[in-house]
DRENDO-1510 file (C-alpha; in Angstrom, 1 decimal, always signed):
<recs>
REC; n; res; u; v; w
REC; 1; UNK; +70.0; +99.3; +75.8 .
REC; 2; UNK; +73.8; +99.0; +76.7 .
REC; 3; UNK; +75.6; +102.2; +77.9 .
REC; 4; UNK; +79.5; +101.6; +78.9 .
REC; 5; UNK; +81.1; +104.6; +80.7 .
REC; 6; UNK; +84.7; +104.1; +79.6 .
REC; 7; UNK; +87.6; +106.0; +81.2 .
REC; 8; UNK; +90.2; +106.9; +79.3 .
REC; 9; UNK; +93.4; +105.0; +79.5 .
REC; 10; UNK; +91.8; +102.4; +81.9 .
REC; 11; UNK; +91.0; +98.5; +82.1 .
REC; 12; UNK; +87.2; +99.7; +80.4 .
REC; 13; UNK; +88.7; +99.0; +76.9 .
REC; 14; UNK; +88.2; +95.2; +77.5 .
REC; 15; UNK; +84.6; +96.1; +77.4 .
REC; 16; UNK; +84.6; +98.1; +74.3 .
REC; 17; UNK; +87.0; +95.7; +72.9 .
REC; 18; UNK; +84.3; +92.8; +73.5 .
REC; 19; UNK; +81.1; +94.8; +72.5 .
REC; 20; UNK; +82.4; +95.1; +69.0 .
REC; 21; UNK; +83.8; +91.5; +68.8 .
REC; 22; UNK; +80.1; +90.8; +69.8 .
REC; 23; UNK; +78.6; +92.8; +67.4 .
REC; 24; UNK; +76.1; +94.4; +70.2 .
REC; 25; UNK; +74.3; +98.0; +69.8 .
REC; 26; UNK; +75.6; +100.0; +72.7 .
REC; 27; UNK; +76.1; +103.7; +73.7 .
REC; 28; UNK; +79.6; +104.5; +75.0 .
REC; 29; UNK; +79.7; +107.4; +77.3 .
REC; 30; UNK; +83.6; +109.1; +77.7 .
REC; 31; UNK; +85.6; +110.1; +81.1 .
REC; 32; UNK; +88.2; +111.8; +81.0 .
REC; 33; UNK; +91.1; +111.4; +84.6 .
REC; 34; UNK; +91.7; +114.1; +86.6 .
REC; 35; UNK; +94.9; +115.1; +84.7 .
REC; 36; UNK; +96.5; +116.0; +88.4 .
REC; 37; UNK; +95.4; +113.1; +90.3 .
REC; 38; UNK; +95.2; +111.1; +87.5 .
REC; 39; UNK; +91.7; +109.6; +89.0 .
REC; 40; UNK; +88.5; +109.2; +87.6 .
REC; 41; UNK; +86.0; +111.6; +88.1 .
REC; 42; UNK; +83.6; +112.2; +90.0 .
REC; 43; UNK; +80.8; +112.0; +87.9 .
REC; 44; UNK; +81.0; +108.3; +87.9 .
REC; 45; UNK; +80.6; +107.9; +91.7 .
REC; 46; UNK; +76.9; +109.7; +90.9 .
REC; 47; UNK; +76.9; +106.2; +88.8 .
REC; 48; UNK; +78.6; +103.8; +91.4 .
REC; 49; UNK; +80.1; +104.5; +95.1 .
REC; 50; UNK; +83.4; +103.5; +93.8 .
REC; 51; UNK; +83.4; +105.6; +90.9 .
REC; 52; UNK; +85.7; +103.1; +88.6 .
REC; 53; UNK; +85.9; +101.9; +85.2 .
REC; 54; UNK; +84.4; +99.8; +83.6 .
REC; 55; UNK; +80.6; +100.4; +84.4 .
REC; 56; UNK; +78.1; +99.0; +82.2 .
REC; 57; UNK; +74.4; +99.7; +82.3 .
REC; 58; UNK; +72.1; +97.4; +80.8 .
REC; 59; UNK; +68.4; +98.6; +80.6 .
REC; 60; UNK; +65.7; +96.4; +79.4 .
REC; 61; UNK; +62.9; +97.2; +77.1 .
REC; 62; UNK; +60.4; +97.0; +81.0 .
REC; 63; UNK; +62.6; +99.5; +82.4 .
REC; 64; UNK; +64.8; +97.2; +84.6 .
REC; 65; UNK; +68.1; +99.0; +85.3 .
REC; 66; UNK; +71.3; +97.2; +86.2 .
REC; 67; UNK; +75.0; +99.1; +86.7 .
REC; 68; UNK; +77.5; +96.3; +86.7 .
REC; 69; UNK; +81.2; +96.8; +87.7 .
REC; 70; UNK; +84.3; +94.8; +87.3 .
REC; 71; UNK; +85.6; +93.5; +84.1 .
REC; 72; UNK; +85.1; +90.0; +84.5 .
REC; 73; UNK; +81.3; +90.2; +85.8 .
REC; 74; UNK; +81.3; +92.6; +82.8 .
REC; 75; UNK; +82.2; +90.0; +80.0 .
REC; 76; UNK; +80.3; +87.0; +81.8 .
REC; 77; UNK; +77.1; +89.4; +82.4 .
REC; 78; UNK; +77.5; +90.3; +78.6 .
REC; 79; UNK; +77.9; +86.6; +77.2 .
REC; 80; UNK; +75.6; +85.3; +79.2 .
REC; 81; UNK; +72.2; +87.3; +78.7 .
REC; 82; UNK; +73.3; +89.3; +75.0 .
REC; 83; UNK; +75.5; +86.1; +73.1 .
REC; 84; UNK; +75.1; +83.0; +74.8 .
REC; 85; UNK; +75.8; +81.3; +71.9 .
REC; 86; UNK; +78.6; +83.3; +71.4 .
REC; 87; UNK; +82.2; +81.2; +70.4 .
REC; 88; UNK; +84.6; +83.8; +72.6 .
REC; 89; UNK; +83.4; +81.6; +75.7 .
REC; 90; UNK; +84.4; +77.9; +75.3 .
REC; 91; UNK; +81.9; +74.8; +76.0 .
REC; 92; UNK; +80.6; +74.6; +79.5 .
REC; 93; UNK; +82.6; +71.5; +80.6 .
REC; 94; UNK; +85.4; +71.4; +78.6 .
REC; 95; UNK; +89.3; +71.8; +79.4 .
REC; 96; UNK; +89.0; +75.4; +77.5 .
REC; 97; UNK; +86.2; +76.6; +79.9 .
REC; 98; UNK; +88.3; +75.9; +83.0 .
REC; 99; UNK; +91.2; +77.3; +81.7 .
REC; 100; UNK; +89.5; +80.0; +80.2 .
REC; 101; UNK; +87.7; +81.2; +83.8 .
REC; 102; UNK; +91.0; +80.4; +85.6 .
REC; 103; UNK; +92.8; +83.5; +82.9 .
REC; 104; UNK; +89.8; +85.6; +83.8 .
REC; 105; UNK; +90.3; +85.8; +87.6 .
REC; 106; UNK; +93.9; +85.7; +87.0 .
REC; 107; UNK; +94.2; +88.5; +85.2 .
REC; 108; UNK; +93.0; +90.8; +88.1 .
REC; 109; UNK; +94.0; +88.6; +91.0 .
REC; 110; UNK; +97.6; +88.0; +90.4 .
REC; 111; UNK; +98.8; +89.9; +87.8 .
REC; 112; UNK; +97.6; +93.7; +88.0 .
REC; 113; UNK; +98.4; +93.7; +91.3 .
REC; 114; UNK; +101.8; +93.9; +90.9 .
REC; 115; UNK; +101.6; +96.0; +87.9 .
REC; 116; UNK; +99.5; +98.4; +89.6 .
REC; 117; UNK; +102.4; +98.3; +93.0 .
REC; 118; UNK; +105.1; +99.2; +90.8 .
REC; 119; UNK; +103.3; +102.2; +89.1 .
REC; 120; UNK; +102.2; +103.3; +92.9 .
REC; 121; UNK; +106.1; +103.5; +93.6 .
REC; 122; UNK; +106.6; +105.2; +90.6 .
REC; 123; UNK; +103.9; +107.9; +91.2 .
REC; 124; UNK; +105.1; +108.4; +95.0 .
REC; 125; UNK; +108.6; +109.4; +94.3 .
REC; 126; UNK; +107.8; +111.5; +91.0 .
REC; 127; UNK; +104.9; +113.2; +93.3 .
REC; 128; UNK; +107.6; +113.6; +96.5 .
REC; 129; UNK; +109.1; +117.1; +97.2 .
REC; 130; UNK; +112.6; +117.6; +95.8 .
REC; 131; UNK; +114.2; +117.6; +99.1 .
REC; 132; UNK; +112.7; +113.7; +100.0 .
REC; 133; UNK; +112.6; +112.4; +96.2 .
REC; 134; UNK; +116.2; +110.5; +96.9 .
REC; 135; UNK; +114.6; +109.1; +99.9 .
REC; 136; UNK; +111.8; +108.0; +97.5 .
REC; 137; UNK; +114.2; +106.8; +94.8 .
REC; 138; UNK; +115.8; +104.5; +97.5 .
REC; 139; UNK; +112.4; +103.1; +98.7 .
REC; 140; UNK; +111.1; +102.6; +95.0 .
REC; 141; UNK; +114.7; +100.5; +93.6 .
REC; 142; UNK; +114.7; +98.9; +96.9 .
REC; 143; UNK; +111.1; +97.3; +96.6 .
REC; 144; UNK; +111.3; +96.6; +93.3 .
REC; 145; UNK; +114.5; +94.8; +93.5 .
REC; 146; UNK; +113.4; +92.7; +96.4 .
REC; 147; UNK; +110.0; +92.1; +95.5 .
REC; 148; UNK; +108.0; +94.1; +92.7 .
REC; 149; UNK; +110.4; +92.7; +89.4 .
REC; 150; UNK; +110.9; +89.3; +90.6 .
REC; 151; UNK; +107.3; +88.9; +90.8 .
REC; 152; UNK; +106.9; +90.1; +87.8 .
REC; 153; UNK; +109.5; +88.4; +85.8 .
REC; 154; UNK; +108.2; +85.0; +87.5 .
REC; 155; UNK; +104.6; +85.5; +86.1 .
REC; 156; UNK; +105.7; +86.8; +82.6 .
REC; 157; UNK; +107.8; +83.7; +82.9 .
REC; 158; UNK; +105.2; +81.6; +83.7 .
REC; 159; UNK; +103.0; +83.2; +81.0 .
REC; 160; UNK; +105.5; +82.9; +77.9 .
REC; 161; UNK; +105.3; +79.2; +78.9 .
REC; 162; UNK; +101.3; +79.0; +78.6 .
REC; 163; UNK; +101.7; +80.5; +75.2 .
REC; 164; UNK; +104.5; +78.4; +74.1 .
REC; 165; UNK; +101.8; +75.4; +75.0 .
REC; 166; UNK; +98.9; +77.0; +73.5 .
REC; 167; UNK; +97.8; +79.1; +71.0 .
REC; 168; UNK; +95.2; +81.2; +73.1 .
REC; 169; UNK; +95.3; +81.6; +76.8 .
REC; 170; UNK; +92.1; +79.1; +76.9 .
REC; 171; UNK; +93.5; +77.1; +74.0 .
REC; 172; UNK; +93.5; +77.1; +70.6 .
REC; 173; UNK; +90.8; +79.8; +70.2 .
REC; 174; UNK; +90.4; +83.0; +70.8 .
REC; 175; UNK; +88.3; +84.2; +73.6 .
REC; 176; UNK; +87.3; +86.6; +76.4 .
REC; 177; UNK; +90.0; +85.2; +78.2 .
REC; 178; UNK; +92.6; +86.7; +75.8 .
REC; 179; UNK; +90.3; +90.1; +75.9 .
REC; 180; UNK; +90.4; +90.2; +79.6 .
REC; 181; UNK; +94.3; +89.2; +79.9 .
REC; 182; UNK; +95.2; +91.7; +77.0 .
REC; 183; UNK; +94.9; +94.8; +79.5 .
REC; 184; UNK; +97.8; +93.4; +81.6 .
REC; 185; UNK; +100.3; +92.6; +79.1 .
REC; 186; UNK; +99.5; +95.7; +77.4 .
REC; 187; UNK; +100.4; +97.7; +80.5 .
REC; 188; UNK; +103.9; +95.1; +81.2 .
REC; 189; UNK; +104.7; +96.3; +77.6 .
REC; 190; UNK; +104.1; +100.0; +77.9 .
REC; 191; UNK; +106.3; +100.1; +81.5 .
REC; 192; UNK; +109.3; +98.1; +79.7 .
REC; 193; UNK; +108.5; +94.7; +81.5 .
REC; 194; UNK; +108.2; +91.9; +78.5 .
REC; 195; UNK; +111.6; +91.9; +77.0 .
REC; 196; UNK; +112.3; +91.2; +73.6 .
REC; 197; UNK; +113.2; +87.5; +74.7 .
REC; 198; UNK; +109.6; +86.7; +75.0 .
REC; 199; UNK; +108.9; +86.1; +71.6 .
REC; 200; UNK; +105.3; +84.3; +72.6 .
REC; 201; UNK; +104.0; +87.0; +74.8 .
REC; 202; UNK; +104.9; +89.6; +72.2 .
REC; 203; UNK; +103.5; +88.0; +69.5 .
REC; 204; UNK; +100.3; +87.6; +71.4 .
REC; 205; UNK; +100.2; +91.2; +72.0 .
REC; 206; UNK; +100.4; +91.6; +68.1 .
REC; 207; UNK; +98.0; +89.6; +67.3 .
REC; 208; UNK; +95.4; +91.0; +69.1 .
REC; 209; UNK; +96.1; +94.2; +68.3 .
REC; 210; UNK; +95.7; +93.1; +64.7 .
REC; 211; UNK; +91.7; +92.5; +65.1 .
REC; 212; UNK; +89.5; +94.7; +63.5 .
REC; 213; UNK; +87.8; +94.7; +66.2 .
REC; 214; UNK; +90.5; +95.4; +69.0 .
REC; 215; UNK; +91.3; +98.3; +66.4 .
REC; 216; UNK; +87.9; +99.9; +66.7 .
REC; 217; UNK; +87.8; +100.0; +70.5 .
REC; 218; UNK; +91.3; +101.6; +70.2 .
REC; 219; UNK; +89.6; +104.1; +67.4 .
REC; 220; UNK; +86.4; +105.0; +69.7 .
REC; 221; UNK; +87.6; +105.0; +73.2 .
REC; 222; UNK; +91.8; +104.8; +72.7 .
REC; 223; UNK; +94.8; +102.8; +73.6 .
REC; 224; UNK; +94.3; +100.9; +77.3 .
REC; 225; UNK; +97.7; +102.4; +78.4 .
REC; 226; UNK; +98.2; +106.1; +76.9 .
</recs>
């Protein structure tokens, strides 16, 4: 039995997302943020010190019991012990494998970082006291300015290239490279960060949200970024 405890508007999508591109029998358990803090709660900490999305526990049919965390141990736990045969993970060996584990770390190594800084600035000057939220302003357009946007604009760079080259992030198929690097670009997109002018990552984020099966994740557990 799989259970995933999805939060809403949270990276947990991936794994919905890739449960019903695999096909697999799972039970999907909702939380809801803390709509002050905007936090998960706390009933997922009963689950996991941490208390983050995704969580995914996978119970045997002998009563072994495992709660796995973090997206990318998420899709590699799920391909390898409920669809190793599965086609969303390229050949071991091959030029698509390497590029598709380098997208996977990526993803949360390099990109959502930067993401996640320039919501933090966002959120500390909306959450400041009206006397101070000038002062806040400043620090937020100053950061961004000198760090946070050219970042940013140098990876989306980088990334409109990769998908000028290629027709997936791993190649020319689709994979769970594309699932895990969707979350991302979907949050770039929803903050005003892609620009029209690039035409590849946009049309990436089209076509994935034109599988049936990206569609019914949205449908059970809503969009990534509300």
């Amino acid at each position: 039995m799989l259970t995933l405890h999805h939060l809403d508007n949270s990276r947990s999508l991936r794994i919905l997302w890739l449960l019903e591109e695999l096909g697999l029998d799972y039970r999907l358990v909702h939380h809801q943020r803390d709509p002050g803090t905007m936090l998960a709660p706390a009933a997922l900490r009963e689950l996991h010190p941490l208390g983050k999305a995704p969580l995914l526990i996978d119970e045997d049919d002998r009563g072994r019991r495992r709660v796995i965390v973090e997206s990318a141990l998420i899709i590699e736990h799920l391909l390898d012990h409920h669809a190793p045969d599965s086609e969303l993970r390229p050949a071991a060996g091959s030029e698509a494998r390497r590029r598709y584990a380098y997208w996977l770390h990526y993803a949360e190594g390099s990109l959502m970082p930067l993401l996640l800084l320039k919501l933090v600035f966002a959120r500390v000057e909306q959450g400041s006291p009206a006397m101070i939220r000038p002062i806040a302003r400043r620090l937020r357009e100053g950061a961004e300015s000198a760090f946070t946007h050219p970042q940013l604009a140098l990876h989306l760079d980088y990334l409109e290239g990769e998908l000028e080259r290629f027709a997936w992030f791993a190649g020319d198929d689709f994979s769970a490279a594309d699932i895990q690097m969707g979350f991302p670009l979907e949050a770039a997109a929803a903050r005003g960060g892609l620009g029209e002018e690039r035409t590849a990552l946009n049309a990436f984020l089209e076509r994935i949200r034109a599988r049936p099966a990206y569609q019914r994740a949205v449908e059970k557990g809503g969009k990534a970024v509300g």
